[in-house]
The first five atom37 places (N, CA, C, CB, O) and aatype in JSON, in Angstrom:
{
  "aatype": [20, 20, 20, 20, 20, 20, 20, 20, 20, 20, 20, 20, 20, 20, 20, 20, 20, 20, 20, 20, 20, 20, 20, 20, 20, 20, 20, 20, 20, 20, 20, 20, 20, 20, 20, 20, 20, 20, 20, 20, 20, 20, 20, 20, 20, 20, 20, 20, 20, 20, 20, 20, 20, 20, 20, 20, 20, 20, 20, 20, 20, 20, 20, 20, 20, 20, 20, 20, 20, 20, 20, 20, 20, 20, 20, 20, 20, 20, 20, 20, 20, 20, 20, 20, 20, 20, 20, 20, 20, 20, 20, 20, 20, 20, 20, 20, 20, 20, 20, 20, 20, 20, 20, 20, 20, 20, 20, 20, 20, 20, 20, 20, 20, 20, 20, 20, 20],
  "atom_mask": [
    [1, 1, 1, 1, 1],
    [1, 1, 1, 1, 1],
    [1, 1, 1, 1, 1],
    [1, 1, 1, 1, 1],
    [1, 1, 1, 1, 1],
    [1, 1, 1, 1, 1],
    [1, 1, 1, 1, 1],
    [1, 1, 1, 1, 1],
    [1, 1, 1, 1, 1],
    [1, 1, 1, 1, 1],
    [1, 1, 1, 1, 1],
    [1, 1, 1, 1, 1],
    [1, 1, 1, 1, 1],
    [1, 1, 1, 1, 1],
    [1, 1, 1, 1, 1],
    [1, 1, 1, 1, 1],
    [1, 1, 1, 1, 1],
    [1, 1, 1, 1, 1],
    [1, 1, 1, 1, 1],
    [1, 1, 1, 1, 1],
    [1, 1, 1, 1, 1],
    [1, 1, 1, 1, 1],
    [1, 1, 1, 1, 1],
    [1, 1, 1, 1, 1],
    [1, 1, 1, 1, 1],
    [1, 1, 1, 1, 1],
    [1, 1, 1, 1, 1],
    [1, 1, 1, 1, 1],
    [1, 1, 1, 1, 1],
    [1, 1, 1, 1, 1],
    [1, 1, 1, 1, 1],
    [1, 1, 1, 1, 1],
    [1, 1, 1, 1, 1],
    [1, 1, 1, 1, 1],
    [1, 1, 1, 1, 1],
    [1, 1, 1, 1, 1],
    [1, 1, 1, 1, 1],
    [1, 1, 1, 1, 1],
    [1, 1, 1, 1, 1],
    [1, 1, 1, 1, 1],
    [1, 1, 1, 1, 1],
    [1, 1, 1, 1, 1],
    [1, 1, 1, 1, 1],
    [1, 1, 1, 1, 1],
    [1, 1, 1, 1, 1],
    [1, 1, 1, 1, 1],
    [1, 1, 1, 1, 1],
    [1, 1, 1, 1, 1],
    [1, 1, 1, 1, 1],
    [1, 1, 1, 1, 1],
    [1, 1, 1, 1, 1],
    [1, 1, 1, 1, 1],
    [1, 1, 1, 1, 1],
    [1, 1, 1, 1, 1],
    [1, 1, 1, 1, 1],
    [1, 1, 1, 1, 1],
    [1, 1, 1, 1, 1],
    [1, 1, 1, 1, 1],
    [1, 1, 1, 1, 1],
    [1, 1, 1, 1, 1],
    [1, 1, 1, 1, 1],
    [1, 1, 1, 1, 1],
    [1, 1, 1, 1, 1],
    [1, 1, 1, 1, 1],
    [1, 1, 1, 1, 1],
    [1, 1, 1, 1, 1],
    [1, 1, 1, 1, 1],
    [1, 1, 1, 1, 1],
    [1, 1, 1, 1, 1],
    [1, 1, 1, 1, 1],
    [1, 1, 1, 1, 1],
    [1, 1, 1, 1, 1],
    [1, 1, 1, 1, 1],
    [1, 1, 1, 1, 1],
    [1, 1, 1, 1, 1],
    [1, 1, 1, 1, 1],
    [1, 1, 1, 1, 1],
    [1, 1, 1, 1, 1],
    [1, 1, 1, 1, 1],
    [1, 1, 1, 1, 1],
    [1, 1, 1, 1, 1],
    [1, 1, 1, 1, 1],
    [1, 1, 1, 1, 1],
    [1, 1, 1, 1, 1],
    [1, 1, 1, 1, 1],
    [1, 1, 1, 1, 1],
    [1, 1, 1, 1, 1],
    [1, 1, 1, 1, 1],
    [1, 1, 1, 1, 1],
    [1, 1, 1, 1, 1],
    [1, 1, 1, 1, 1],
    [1, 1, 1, 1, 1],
    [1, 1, 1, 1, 1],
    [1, 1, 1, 1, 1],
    [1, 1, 1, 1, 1],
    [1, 1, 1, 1, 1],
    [1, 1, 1, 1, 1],
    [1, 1, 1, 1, 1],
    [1, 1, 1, 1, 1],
    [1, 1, 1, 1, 1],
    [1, 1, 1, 1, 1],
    [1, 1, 1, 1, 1],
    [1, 1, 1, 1, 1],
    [1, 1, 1, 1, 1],
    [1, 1, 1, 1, 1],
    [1, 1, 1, 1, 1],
    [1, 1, 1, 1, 1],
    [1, 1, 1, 1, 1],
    [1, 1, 1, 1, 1],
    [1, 1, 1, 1, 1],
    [1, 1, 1, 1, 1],
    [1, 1, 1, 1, 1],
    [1, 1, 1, 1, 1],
    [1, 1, 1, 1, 1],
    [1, 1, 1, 1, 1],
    [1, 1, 1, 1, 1],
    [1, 1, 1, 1, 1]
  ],
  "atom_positions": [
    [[-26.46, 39.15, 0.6], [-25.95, 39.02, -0.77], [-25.94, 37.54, -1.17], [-24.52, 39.64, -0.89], [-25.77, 36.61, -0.38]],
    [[-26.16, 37.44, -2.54], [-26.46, 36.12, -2.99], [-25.02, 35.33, -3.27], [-27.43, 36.21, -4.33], [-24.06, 36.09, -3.17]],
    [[-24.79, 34.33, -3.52], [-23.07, 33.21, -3.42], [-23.13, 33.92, -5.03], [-23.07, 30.59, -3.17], [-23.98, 34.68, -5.5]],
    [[-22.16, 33.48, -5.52], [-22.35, 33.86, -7.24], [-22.53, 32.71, -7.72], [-21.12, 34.57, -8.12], [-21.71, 31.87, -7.34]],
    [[-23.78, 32.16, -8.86], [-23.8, 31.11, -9.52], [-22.59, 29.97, -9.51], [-24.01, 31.59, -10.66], [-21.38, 30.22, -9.58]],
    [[-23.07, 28.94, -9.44], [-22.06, 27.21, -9.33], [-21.4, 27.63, -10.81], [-23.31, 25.11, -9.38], [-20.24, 27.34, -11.11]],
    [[-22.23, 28.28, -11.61], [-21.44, 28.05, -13.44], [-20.27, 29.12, -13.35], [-22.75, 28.64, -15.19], [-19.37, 28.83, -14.14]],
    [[-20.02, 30.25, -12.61], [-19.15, 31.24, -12.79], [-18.06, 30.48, -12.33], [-19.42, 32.57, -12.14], [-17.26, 30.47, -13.27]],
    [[-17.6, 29.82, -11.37], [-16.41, 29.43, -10.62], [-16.32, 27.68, -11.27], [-16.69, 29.66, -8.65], [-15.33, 27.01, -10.96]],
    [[-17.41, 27.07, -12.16], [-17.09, 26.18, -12.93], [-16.06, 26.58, -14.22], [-18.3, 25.69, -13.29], [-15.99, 27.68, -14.77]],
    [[-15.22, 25.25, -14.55], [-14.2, 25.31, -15.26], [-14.7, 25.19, -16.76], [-13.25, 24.3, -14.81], [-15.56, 24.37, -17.07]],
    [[-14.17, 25.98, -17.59], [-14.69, 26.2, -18.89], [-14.64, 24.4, -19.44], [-13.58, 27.51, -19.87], [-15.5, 23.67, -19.93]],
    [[-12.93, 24.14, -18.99], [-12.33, 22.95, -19.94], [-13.66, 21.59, -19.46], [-10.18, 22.44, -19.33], [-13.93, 20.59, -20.12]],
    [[-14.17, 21.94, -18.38], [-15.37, 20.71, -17.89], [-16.66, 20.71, -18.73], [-15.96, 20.96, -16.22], [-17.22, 19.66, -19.02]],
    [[-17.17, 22.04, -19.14], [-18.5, 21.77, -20.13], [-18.13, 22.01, -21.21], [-19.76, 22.54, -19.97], [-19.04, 21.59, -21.93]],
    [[-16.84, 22.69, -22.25], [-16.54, 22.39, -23.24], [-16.83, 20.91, -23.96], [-15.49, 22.73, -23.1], [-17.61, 20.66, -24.88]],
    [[-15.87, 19.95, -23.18], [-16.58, 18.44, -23.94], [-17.72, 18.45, -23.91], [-16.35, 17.06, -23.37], [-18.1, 17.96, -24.98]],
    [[-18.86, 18.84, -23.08], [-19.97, 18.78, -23.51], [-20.86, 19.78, -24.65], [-20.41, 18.72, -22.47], [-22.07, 19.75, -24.86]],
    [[-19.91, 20.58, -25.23], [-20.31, 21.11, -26.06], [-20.57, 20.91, -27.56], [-19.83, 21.74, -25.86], [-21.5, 21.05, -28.35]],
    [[-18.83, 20.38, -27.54], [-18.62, 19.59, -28.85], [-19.25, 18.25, -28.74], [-17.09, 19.41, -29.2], [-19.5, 17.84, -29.87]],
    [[-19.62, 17.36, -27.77], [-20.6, 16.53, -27.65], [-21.83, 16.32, -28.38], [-20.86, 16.67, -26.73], [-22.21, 15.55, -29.25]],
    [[-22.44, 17.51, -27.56], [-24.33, 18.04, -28.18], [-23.72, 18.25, -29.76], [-25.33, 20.17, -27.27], [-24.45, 17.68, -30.56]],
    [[-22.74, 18.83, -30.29], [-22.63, 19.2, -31.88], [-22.51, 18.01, -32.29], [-21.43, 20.13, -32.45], [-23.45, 17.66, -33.02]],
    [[-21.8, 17.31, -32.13], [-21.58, 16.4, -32.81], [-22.26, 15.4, -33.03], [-20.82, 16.12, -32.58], [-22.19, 14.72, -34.05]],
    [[-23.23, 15.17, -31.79], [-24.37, 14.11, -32.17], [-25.28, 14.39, -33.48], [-25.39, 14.02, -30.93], [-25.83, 13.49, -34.13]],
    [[-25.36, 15.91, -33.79], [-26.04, 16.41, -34.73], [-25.24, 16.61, -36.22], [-26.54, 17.63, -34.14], [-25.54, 17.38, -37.14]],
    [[-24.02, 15.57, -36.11], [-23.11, 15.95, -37.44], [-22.23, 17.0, -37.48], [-23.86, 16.26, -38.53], [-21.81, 17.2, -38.62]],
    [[-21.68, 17.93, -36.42], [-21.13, 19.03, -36.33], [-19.74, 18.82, -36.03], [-21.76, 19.8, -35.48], [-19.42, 18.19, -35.02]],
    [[-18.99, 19.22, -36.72], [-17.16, 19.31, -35.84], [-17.27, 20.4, -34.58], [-15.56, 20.17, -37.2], [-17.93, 21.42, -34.42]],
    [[-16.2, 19.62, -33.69], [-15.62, 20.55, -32.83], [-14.88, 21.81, -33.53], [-14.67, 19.79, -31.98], [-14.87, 22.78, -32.77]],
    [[-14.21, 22.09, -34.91], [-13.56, 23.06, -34.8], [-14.85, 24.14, -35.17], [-12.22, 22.98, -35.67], [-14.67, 25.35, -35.29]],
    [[-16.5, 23.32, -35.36], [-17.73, 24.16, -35.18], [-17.62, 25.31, -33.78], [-19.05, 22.99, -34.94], [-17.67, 26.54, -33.73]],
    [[-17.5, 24.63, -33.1], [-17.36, 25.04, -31.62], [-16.73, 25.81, -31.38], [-17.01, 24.33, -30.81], [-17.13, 26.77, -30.72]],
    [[-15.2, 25.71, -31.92], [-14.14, 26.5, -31.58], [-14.69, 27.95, -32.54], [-12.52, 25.69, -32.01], [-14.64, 29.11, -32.14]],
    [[-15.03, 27.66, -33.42], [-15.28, 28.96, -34.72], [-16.44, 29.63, -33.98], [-15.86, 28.36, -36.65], [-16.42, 30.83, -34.25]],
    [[-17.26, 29.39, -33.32], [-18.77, 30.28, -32.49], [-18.19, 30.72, -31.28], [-20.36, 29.2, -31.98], [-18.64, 31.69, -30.67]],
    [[-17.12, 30.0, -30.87], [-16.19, 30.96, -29.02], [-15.61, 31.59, -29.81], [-14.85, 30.11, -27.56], [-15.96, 32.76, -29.82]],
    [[-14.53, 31.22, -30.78], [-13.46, 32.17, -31.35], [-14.94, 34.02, -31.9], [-12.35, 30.86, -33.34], [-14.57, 35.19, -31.82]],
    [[-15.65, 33.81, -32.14], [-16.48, 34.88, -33.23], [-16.81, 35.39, -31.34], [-18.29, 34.07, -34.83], [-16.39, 36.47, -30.93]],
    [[-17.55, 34.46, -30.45], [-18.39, 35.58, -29.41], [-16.96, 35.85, -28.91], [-19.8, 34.96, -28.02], [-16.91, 37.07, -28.89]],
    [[-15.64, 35.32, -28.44], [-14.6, 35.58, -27.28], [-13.3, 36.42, -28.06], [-14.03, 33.92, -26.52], [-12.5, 37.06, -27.38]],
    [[-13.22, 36.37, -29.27], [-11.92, 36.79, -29.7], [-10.81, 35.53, -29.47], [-11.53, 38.16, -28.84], [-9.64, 35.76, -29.76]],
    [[-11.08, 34.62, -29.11], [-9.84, 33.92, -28.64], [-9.79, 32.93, -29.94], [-9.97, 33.11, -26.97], [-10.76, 32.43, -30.53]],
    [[-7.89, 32.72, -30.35], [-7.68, 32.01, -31.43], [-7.8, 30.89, -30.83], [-6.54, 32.22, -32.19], [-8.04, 30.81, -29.62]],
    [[-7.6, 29.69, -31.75], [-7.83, 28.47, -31.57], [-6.65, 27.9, -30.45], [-7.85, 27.8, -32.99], [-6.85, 27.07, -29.55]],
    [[-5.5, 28.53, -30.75], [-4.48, 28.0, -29.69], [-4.98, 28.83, -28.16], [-2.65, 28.47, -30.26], [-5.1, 28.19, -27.12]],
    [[-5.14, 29.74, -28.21], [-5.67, 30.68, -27.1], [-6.75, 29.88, -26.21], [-6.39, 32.07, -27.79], [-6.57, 29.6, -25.03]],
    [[-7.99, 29.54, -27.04], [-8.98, 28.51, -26.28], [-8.23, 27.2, -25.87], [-10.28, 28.06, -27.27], [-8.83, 26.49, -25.07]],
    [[-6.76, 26.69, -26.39], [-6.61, 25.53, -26.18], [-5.86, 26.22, -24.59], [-5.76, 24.54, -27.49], [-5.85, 25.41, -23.67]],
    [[-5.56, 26.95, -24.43], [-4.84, 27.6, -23.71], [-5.91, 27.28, -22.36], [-4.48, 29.16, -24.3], [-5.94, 26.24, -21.71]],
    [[-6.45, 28.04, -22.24], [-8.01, 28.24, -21.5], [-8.31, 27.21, -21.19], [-9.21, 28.75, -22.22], [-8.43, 26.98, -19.98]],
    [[-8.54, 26.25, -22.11], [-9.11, 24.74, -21.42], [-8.14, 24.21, -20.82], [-9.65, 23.59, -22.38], [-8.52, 23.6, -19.82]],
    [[-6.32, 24.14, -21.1], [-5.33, 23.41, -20.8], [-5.1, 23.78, -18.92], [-4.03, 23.86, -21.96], [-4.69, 23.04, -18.03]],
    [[-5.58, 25.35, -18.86], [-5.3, 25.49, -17.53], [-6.63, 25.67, -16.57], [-4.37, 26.67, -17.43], [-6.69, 26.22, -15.46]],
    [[-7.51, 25.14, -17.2], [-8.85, 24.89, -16.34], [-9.19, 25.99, -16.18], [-8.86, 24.2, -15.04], [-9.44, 26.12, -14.98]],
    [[-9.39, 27.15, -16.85], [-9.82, 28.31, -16.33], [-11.46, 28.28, -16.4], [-9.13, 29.51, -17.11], [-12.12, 27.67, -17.25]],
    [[-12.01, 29.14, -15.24], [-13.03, 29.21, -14.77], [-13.99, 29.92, -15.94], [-12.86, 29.82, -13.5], [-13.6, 30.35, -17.02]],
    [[-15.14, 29.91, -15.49], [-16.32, 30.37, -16.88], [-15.62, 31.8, -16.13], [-18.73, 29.91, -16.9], [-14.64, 31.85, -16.88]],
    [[-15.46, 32.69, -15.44], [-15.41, 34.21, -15.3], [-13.71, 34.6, -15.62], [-16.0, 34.71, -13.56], [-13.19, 35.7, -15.75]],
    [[-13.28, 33.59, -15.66], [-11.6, 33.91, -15.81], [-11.87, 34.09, -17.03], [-10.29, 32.77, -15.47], [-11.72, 35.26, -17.38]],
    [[-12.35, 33.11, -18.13], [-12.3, 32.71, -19.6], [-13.19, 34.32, -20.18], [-13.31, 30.82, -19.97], [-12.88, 34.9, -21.22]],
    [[-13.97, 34.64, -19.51], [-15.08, 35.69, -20.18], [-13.64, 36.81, -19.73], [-17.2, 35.96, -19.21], [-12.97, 37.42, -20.56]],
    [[-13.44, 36.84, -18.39], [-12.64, 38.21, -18.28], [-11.3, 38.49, -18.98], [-12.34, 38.44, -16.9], [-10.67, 39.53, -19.15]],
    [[-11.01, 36.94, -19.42], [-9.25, 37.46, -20.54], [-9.8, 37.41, -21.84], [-7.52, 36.08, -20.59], [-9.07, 37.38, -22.83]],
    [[-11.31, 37.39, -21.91], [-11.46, 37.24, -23.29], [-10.83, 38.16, -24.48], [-12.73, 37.26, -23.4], [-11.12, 39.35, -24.35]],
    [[-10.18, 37.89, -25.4], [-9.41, 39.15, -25.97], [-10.24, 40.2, -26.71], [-8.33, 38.69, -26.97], [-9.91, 41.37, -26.88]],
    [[-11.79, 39.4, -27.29], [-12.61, 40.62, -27.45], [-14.2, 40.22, -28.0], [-11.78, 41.63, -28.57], [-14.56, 39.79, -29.1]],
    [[-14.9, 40.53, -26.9], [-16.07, 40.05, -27.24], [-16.95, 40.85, -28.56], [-16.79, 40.07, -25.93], [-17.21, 42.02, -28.85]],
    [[-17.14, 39.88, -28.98], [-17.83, 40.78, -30.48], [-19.01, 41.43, -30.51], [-18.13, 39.9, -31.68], [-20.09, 40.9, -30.25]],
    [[-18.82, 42.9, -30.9], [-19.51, 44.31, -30.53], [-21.18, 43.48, -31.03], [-18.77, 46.13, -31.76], [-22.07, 43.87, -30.27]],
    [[-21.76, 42.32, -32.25], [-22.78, 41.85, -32.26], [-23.11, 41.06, -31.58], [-23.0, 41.6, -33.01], [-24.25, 40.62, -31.72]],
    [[-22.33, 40.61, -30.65], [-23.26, 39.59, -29.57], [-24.49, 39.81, -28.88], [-22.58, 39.28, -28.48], [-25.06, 38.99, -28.16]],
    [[-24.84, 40.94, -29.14], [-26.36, 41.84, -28.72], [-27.1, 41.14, -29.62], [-26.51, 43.71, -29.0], [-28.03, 40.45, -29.2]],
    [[-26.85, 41.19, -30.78], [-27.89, 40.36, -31.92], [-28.42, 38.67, -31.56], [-26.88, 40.23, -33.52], [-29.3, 38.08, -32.17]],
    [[-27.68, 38.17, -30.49], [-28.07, 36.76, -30.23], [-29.13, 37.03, -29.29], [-26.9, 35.76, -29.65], [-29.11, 37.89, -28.41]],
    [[-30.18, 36.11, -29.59], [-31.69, 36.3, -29.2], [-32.31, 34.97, -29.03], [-32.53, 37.11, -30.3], [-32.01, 34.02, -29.75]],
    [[-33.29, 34.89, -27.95], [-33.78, 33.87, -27.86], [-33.73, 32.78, -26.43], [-33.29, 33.45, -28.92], [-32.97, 32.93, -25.47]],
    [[-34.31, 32.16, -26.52], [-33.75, 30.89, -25.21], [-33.12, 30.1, -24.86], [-34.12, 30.22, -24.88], [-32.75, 29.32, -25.74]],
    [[-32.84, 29.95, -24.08], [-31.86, 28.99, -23.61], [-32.09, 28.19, -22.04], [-30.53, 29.84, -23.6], [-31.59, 28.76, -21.08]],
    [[-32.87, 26.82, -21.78], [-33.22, 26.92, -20.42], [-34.49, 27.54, -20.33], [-32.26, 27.62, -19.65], [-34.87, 27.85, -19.2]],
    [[-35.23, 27.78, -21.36], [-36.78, 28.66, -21.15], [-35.97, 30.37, -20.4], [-38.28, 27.47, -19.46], [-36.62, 31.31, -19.94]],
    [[-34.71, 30.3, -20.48], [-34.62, 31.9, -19.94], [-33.93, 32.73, -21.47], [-33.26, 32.05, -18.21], [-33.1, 32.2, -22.21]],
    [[-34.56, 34.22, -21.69], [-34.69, 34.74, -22.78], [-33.1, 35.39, -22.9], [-35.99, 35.68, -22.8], [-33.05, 36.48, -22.32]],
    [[-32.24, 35.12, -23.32], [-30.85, 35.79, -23.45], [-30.7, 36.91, -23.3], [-30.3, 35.7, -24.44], [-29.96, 37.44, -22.47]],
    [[-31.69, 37.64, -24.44], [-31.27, 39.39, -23.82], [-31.92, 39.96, -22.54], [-31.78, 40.62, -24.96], [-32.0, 41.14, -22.21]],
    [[-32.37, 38.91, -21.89], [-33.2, 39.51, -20.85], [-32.01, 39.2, -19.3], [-35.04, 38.55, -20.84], [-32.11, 39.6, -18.14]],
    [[-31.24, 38.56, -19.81], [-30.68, 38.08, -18.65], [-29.54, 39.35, -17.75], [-29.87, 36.65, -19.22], [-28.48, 39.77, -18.21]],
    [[-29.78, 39.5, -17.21], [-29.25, 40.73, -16.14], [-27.74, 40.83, -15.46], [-30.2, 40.65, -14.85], [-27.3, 41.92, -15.11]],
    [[-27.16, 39.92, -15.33], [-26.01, 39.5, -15.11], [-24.82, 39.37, -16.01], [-26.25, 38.57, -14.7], [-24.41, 38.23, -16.25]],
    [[-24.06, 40.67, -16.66], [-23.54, 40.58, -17.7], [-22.46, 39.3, -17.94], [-23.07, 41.81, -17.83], [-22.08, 39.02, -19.08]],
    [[-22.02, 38.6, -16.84], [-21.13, 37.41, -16.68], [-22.14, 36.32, -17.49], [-20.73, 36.99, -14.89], [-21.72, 35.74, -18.5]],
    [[-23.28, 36.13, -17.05], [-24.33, 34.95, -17.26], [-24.59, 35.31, -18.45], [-25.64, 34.79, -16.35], [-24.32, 34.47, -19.31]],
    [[-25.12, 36.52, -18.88], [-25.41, 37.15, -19.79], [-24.53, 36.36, -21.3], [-25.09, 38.66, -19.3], [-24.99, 36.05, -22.4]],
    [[-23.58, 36.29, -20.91], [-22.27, 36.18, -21.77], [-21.85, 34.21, -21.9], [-20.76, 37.3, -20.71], [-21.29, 33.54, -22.77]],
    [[-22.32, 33.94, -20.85], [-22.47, 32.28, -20.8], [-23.53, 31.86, -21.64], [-22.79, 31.67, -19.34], [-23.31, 30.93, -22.41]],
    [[-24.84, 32.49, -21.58], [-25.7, 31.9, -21.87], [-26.11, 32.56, -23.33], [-26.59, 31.87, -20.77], [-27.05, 32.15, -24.01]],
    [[-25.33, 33.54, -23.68], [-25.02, 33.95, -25.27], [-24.07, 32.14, -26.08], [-23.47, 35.9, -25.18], [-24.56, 31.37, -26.91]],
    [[-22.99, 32.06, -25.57], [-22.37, 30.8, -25.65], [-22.98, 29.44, -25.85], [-21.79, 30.71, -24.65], [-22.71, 28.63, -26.74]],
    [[-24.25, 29.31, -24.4], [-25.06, 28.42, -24.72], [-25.66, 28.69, -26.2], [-26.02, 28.36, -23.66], [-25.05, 28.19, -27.14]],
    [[-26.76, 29.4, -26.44], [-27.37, 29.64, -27.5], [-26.85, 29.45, -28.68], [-27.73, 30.62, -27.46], [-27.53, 28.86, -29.52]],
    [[-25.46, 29.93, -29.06], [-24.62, 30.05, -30.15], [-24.25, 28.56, -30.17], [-23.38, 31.14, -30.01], [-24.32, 28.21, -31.35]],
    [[-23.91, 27.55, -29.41], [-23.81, 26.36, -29.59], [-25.25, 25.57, -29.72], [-22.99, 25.96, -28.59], [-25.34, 24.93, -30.76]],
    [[-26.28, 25.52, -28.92], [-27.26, 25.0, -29.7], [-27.77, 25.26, -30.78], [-27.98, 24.95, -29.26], [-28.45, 24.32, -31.2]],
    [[-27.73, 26.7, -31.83], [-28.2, 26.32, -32.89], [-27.21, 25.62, -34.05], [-28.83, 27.39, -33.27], [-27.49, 25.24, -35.18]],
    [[-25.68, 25.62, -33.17], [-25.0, 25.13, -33.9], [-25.61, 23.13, -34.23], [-23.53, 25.55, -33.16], [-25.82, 22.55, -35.29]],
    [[-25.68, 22.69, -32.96], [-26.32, 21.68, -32.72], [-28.18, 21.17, -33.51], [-26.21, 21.93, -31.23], [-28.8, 20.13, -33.73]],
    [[-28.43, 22.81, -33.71], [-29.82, 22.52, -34.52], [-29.68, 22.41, -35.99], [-30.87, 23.66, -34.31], [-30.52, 22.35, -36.89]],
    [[-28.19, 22.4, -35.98], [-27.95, 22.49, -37.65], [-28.14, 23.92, -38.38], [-29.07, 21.47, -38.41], [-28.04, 23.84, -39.61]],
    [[-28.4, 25.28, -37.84], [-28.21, 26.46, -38.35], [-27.2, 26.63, -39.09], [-28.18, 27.26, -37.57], [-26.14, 26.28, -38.57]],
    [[-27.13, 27.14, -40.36], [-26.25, 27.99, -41.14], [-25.39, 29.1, -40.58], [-26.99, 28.54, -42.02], [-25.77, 30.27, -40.55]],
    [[-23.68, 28.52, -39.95], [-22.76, 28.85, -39.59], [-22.59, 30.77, -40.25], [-21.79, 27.62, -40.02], [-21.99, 31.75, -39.81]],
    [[-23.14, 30.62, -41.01], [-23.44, 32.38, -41.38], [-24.59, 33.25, -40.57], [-24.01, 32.53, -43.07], [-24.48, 34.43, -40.24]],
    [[-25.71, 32.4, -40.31], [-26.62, 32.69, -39.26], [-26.08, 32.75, -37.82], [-27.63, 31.73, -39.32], [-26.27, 33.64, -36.98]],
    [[-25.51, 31.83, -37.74], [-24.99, 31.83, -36.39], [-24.27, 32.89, -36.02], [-24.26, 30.79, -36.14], [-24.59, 33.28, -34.89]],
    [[-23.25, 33.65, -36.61], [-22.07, 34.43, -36.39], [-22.77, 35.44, -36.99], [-20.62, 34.0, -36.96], [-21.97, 36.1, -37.66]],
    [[-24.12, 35.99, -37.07], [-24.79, 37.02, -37.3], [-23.96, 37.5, -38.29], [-25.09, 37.85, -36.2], [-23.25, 38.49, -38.1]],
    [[-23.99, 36.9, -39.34], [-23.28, 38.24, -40.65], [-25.01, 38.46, -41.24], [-21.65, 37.32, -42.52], [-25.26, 39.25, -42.15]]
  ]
}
């Protein structure tokens, strides 16, 4: 049996700054960031502050998520040259939905595009 990925037992609150980072070089607020976790995780803004405050892990953060949004199927595309809906690992699956949703935030996409309305 394989170890489980270095990113599952990594701490959300450690690549968060690098999230709002990549946005922001591109003109983006962090509460960008918070509004694309809050839409894929269900979690309010105090809730994510919650999450980062106690270092919770990328599989802790996905598993208390209060509710992943029934369109997160609609996020498509790459991330890493690997194709999102193709990814097999519903944990990773769900990270690398996150990735995606923050880089096009970072590509400057229309925050209505992003959150698939």
């Amino acid at each position: 049996m394989s170890s489980p990925h270095r990113i599952f037992t990594a701490a959300f609150a450690s690549v968060y700054p690098l999230y709002v980072q990549k946005v922001q070089k591109k003109g983006r607020k962090p509460e960008d960031v918070d509004q694309v976790i809050g839409w894929l995780t269900g979690y309010s803004p105090s809730g994510l502050q919650q999450q980062i405050e106690r270092k919770t892990d990328f599989r802790t953060f996905f598993a208390e998520a209060p509710a992943m949004h029934p369109n997160m199927s609609l996020i498509t595309g790459t991330v890493c040259g690997v194709r999102v809906e193709d990814v097999e690992d519903p944990l990773m699956q769900k990270i690398r939905y996150l990735d995606k949703l923050v880089d096009e935030l970072a590509k400057g996409k229309a925050m209505e595009k992003i959150l698939r309305r």
